[in-house]
N, C-alpha and C positions, 0 to 999 in steps of 0.2 A: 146274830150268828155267834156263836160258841167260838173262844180263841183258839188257836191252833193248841196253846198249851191245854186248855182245856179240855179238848180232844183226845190229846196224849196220856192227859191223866184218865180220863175216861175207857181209854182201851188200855191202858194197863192196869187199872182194877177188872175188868172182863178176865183179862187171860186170867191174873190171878185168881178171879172168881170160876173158872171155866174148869181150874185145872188142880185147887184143892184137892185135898184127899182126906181121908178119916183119919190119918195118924198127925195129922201135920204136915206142911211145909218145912223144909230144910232150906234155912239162907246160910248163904257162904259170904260171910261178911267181912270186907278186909278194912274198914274202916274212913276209906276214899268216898269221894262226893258222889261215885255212882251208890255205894253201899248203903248210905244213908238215905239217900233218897230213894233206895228201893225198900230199906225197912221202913218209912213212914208207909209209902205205899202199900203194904201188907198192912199197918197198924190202921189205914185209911178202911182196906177192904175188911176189916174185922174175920178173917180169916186166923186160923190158928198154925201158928206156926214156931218153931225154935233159932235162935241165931247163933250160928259159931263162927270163933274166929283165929284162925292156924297160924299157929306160933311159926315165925320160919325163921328167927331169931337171926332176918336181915332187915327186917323192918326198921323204918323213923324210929330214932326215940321219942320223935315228940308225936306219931301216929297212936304209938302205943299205951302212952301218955292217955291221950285222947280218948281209945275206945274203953278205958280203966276208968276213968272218969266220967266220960257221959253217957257209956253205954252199958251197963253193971249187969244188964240180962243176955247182954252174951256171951256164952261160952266162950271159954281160953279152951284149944286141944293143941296137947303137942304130938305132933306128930309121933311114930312110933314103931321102930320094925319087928320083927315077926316075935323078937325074943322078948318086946316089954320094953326096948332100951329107947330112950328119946332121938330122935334125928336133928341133925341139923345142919346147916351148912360146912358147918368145920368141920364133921367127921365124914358128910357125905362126900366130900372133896376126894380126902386119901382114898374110902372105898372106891370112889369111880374112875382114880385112877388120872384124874383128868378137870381142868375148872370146867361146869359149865359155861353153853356157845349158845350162840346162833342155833346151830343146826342139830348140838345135844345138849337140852336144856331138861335135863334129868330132874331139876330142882322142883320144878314147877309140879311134876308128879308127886314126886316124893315127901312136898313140905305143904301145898295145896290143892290137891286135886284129891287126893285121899278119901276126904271125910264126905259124907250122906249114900253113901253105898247103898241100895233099897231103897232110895225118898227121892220124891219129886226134888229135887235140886234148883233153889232158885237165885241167880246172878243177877249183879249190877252191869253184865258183858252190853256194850253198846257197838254199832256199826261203827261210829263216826271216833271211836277211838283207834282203828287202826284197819287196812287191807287184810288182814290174816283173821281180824275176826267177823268182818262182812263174806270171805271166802269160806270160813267155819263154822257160822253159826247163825243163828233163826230164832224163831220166836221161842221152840222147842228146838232140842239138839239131842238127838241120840245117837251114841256113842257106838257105833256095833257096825259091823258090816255086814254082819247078817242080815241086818232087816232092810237089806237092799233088795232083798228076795219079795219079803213079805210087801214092800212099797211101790214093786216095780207096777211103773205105766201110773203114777199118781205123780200131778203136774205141781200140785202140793208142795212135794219135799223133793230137796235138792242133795243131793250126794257131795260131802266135806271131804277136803284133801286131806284130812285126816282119819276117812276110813268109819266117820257116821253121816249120818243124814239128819239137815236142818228142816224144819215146818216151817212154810213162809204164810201160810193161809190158815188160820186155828179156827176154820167151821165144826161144825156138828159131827161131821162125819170122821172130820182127821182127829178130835179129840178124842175116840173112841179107840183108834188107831193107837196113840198115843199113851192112851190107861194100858192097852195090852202090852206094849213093848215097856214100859218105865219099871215095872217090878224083874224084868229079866237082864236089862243092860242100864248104863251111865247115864240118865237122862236130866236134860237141865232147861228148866222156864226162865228165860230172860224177859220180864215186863218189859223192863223200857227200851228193848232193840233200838227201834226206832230215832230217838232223843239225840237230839244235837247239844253240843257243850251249851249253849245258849239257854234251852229251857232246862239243863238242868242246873243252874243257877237262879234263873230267873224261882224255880220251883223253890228252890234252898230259900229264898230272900221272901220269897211268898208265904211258905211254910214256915217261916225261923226257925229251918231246922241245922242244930252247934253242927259246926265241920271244924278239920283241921288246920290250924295255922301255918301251916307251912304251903299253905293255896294262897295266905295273903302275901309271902315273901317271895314267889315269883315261881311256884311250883307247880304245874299243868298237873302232873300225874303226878300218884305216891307208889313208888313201886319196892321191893328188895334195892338195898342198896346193894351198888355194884350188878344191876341185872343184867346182861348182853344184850336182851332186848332193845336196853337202852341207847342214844345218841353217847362217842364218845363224849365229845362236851358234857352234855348231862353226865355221865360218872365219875370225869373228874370234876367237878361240881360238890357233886355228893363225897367222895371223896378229902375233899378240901374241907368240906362242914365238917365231917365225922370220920375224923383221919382212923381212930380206934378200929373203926371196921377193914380200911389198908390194911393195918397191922395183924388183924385174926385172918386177914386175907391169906398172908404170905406165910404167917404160924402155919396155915391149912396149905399151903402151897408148899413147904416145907418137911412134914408130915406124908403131901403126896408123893414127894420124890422119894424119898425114905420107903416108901411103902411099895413103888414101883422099882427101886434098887434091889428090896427081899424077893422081889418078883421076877428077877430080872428080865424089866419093862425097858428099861433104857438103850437103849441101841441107834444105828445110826439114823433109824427112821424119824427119834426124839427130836422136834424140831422148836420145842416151845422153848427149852433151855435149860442150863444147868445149877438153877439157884433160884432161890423162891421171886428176886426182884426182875430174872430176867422172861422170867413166865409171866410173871403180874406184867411187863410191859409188852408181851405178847398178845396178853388177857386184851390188857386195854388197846391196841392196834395204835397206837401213840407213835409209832415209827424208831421206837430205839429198838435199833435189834440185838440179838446174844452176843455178847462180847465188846455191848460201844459202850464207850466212856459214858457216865453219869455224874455230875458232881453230887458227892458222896454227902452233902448235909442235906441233899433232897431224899435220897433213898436210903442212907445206912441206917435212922435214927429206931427203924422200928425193931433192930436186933437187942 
């Protein structure tokens, strides 16, 4: 009998073989052990396809390092709004007014979701990285709420609290399904859904395929430094490694206030605070609240 790994690789070259297209594949590469081992996987199924990967200019430095070094065929894109101008976290701050949370995490559109607009879209997204993405997301994921119309009574695809519908069953008939809706809405193929942290190491050590060093120093996930998604632990962490990013932090938190002052945003309802360290300790939920003492060689160093 075939090992479980073996399996997993085996139906994740199907999808991808199932669900190619004549122009290419679109991977969305961010350089992480799911990314990597989903670009062998494409280079396994001899499919044709392109890799990018979105500058969000909160990234590792040693991530970036990384994909400049071992991975030379993928595209760098920087983000980019309507006028031509680069995006990035420091300016997206002031614009919005606000850091992203939890609940508005503005960033993650803005700096990576952007790119393959038209193309099969295909992700390193795994269930067993998080509740929010086994509640979001499928073998296929389209983006739309429309095509809740066109899918209704199909036991197939499951309705995302974000307003598309996931493919949990990729037969004959829902693929078809799936070529009509992907040229009109956000549609994205996740190979390895299924994959637990386990084979996708065991795959890495199999394949020798280079990963990031910062997985040997005690790093589960590579994500934006400072992402709210994150454990606070985990960002003061990252933090503490790569204080420079603190400091652009409170620059852009600084900037924000500034920006909501010309606006007059400030009022009594402002609850995050009146100065870029006592927002950044709001950010972080660290329990110092507006107005408490800090010794000043922890927090004054980055003016």
């Amino acid at each position: 009998m075939p090992s479980e790994l073996t399996q997993k690789i085996d139906m994740a070259l199907k999808r991808i073989e199932t669900f190619q297209r004549p122009e290419g594949l679109y991977l969305a590469f961010s350089g992480g052990k799911d990314s990597v081992v989903t670009k062998r996987l494409l280079d396994m199924a001899a499919v044709q396809y392109d890799a990018h990967y979105r500058v969000t200019s909160v990234d590792p430095p040693e991530l970036v390092r990384f994909i400049r070094d071992q991975y030379g065929d993928v595209d760098r894109e920087v983000p980019r709004d309507d006028m031509g101008e680069p995006i990035t976290m420091w300016n997206l701050i002031p614009r919005k007014l606000m850091p992203p949370t939890r609940l508005v995490r503005y960033c993650c559109e803005e700096l990576k979701e952007s790119g393959g607009e038209g193309r099969m879209t295909v992700t390193g997204v795994r269930w067993a990285e998080s509740k929010n993405r086994e509640d979001n997301q499928g073998v296929v994921t389209i983006m739309s709420r429309s095509v809740h119309k066109e899918l209704d009574g199909n036991t197939d695809f499951r309705p995302t609290r974000q307003g598309g519908v996931m493919l949990m069953n990729d037969n004959d008939e829902n693929r078809k399904l799936v070529e009509f809706c992907y040229r009109r809405h956000k549609t994205t193929l996740n190979p390895i859904i299924d994959w637990t942290d386990a084979e996708i190491w065991q795959f890495i050590r199999q394949e020798k395929i280079p990963y990031c060093c910062l997985y040997d120093e005690g790093f589960h996930r590579l994500g934006c430094i400072g992402c709210p998604m994150a454990t606070r632990h985990g960002r003061s962490i990252e933090f503490a490694r790569w204080p420079k990013y603190k400091t652009a932090y409170l620059h852009a938190f600084e900037k924000m206030i500034q920006e909501r002052v010309q606006r007059g945003k400030i009022d009594g309802t402002w609850r995050m605070g009146t100065d870029p360290m006592e927002i950044f300790h709001w950010w972080m939920q660290d329990g110092v609240m507006p107005g408490q003492f800090v010794m000043e060689e922890f927090d004054d160093d980055w003016r």
